[in-house]
C-alpha positions in Angstrom: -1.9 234.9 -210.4 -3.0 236.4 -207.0 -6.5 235.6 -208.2 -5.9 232.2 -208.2 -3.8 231.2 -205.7 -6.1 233.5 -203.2 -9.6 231.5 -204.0 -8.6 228.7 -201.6 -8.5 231.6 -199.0 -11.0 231.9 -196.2 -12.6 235.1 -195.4 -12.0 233.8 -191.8 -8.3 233.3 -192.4 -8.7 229.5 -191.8 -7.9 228.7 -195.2 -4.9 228.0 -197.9 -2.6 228.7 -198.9 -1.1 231.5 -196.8 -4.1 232.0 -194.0 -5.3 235.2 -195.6 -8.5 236.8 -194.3 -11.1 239.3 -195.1 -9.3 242.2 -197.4 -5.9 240.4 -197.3 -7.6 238.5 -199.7 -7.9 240.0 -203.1 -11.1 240.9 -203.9 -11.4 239.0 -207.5 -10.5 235.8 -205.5 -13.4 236.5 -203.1 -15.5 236.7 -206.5 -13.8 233.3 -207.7 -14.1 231.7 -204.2 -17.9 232.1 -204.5 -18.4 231.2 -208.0 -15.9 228.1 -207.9 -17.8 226.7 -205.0 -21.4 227.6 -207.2 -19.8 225.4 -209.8 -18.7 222.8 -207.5 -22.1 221.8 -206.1 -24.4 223.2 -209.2 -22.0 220.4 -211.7 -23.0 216.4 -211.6 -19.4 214.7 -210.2 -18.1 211.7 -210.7 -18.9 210.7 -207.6 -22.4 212.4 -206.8 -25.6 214.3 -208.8 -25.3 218.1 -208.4 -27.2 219.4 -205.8 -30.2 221.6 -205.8 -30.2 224.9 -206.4 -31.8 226.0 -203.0 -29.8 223.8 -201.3 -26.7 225.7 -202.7 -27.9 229.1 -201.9 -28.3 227.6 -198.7 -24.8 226.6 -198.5 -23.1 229.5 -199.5 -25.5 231.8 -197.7 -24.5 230.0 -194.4 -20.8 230.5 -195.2 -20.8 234.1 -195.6 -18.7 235.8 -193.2 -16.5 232.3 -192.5 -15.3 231.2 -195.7 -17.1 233.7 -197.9 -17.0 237.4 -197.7 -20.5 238.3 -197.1 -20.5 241.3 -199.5 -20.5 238.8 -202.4 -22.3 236.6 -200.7 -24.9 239.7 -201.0 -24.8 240.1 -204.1 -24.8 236.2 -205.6 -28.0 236.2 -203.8 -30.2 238.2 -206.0 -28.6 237.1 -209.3 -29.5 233.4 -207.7 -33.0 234.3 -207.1 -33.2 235.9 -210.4 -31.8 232.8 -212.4 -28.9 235.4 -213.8 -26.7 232.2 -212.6 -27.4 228.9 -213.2 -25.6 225.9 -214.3 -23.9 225.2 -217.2 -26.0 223.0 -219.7 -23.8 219.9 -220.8 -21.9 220.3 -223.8 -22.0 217.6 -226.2 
């Protein structure tokens, strides 16, 4: 339950929705925060494509330390390079 309602949080403490920051926030939420926003921009919308993949890394790269802790942030970034994440393929 403190997974979820933490991956809102902000490693900055600017977030929702109790203004957690850095290792208030449970660490498994940190994990989530990360891979929710992957999701978010790596998944075509209803209301735009889904964006490219460097352009992502890009992304979350520039919000480690602000609303990512940059310790995941270190370590998405090799799995990234290394295609161990990638998006989902549709399901039909």
């Amino acid at each position: 339950r403190q997974i979820i309602r933490g991956h809102h949080e902000r490693f900055d403490g600017t977030g929702y929705p109790d203004g957690l920051r850095q290792e208030e926030i449970p660490f498994l939420a940190r994990i989530l925060s990360v891979a929710d926003a992957y999701d978010a921009m790596a998944s075509d919308r209803a209301y735009r494509k889904r964006m490219e993949q460097d352009l992502i890394l890009n992304i979350i790269e520039g919000g480690a330390g602000t609303q990512f802790d940059p310790q995941v942030v270190e370590v998405f970034r090799p799995l990234h390079r290394d295609h161990q994440i990638a998006p989902q393929a549709p399901v039909d």
